[in-house]
C-alpha positions as CSV (number, residue, x, y, z in Angstrom):
1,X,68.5,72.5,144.3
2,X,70.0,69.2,143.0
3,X,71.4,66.7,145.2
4,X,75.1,67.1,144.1
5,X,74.3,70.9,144.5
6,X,73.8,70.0,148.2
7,X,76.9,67.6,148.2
8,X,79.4,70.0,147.0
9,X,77.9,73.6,149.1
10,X,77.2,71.3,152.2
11,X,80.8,70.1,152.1
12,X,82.2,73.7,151.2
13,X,80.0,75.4,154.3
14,X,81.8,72.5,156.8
15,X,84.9,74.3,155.5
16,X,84.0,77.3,156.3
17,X,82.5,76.5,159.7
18,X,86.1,74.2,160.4
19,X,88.2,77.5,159.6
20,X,85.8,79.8,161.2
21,X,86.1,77.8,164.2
22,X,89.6,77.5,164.2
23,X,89.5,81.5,163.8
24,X,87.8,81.9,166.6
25,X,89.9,79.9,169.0
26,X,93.6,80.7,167.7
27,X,92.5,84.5,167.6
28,X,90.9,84.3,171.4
29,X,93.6,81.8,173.0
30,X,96.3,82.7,174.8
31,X,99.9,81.2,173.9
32,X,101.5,79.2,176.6
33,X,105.2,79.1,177.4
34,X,105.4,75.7,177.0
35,X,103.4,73.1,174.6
36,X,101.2,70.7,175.8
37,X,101.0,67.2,174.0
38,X,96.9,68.4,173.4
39,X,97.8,71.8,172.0
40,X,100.5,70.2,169.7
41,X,97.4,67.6,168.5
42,X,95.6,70.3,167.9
43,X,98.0,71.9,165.7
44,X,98.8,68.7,163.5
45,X,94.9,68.3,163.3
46,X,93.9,72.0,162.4
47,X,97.1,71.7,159.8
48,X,94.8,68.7,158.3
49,X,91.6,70.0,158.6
50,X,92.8,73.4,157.4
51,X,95.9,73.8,155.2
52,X,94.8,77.1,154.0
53,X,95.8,78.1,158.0
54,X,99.2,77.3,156.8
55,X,99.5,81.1,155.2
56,X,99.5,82.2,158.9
57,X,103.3,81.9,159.2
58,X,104.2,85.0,158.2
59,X,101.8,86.8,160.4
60,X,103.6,85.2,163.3
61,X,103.8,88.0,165.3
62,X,100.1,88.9,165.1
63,X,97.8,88.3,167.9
64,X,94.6,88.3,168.8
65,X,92.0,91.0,166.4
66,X,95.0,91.0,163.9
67,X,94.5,88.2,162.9
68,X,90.7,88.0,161.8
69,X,91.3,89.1,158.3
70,X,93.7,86.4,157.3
71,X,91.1,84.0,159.2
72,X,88.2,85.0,157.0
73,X,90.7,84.7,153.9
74,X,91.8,81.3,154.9
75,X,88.0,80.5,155.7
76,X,87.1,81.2,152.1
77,X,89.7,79.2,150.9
78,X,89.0,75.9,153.3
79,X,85.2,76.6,151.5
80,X,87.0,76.8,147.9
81,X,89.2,73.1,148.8
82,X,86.0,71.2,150.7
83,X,83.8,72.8,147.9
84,X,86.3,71.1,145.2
85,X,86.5,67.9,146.9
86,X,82.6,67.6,146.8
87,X,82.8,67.8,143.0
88,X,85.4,65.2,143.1
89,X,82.7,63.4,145.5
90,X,80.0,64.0,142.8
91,X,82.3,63.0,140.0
92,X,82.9,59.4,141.6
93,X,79.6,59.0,142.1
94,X,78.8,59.9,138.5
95,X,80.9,57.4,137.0
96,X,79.7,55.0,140.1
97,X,76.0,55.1,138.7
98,X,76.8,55.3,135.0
99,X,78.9,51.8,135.0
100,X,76.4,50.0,137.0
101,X,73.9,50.9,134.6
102,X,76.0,49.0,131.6
C-alpha cells in the first residue's frame, strides 16, 4: 500500500472512529433537563468533528437503540468526508513535491 493510500484510509478510519464514538455516547447518555456549559461544548465540537451527525434532527424524538442505524449511516459518511479531505491532503502534497522539483 502506497503512502497516500495510507494518508487518505488512515484519515477516513479517524472518521469513522470520531462518529462511532460519538454513536456510542449520544445513543448511551442520558438527556439532562437543563444544559451544562460542557454538554453544549460538546455539541458545537461533535457538530465540527461530525457534520454528517447533523441529519439527526429529524430523529429527534429517538433515543437510545433507535438511534444506531442513523449512527452507522452518519459514521460512513464522516469516513466518505475525512476520506475526501485526505485526497485533498495528497493533492497538495502532489503539487508541493512537483514545483520543488522545477
Amino acid at each position: 500500500m502506497k503512502a497516500d493510500d495510507k494518508i487518505v484510509h488512515g484519515l477516513g478510519l479517524c472518521g469513522l472512529v470520531i462518529a462511532a464514538a460519538l454513536g456510542i455516547y449520544y445513543t448511551f447518555s442520558t438527556v439532562p433537563r437543563s444544559l451544562s456549559t460542557s454538554e453544549v461544548a460538546l455539541g458545537l465540537v461533535s457538530f465540527i468533528l461530525c457534520p454528517p451527525s447533523l441529519l439527526l434532527v429529524p430523529c429527534i424524538d429517538c433515543e437510545g437503540i433507535q438511534q444506531l442505524p442513523f449512527w452507522a449511516i452518519i459514521a460512513v459518511m464522516n469516513y466518505g468526508l475525512y476520506a475526501a479531505i485526505g485526497v485533498l491532503v495528497v493533492c497538495v502534497r502532489r503539487l508541493d513535491a512537483s514545483s520543488s522539483r522545477r
